[in-house]
N, C-alpha and C positions, 0 to 999 in steps of 0.2 A: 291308281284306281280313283276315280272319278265320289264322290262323297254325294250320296240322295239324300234329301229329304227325310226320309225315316231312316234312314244311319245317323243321319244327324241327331236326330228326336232320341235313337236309343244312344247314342252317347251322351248326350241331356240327362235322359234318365239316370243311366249309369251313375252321370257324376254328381247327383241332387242324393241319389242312393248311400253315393261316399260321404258329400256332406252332411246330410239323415245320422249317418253312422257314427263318423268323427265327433257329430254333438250330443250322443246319447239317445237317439229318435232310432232306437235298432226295430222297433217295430215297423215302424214305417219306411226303414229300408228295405225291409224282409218281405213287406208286403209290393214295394215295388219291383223287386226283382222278382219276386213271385210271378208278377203279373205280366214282366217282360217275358219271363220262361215258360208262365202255362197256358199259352194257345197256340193252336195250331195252323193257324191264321195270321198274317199282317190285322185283319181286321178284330178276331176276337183279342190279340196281345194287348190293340190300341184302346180298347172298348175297355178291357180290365184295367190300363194305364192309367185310362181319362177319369176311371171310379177312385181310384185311389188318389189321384190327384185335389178333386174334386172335394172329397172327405179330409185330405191334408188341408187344403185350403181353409177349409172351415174348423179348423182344429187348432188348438192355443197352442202347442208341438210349429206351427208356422211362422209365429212371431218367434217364439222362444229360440229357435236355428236357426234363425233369419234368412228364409228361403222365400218370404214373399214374391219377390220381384221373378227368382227362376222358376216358381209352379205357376205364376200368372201367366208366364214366356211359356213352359210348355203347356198349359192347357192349351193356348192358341195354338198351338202348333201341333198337338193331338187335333183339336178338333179340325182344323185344316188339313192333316191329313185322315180322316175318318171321313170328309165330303169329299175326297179324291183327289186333294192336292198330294203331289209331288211323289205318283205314280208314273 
């Protein structure tokens, strides 16, 4: 089976989720799987992704897991697929 663009991003997710969790960041794992599971939509899941992302970014929880480099990699890559890439 062929791997898209947003199979890819949600395995991203996923596994930023695991590392969120392994370092103590259970909130902000709980709120990204939240966000992968409650929409109904490709586009509403991406829209709640890109928020949580967005607020992790900006949160001392970003250094302290050292996820900088992978929410800066999937913001781009929500917001790329939210303008219609890799549909």
């Amino acid at each position: 089976m062929t791997q898209t663009p947003l199979s890819t991003f949600y395995e991203g997710i996923e596994a930023l989720s695991d590392r969120l969790f392994s370092a103590g960041a259970l909130d902000w794992a709980e709120a990204l799987t939240a966000a992968k599971r409650g929409g109904s939509t490709s586009g509403e899941i991406l829209s709640s992704i890109g928020i949580v992302l967005r607020n992790l970014a900006e949160s001392p929880e970003l250094r302290r897991c050292q996820v900088e480099e992978e929410v800066a990699r999937l913001q781009v890559e929500c917001e790329s697929l939210c303008n219609g890439g890799g549909h």
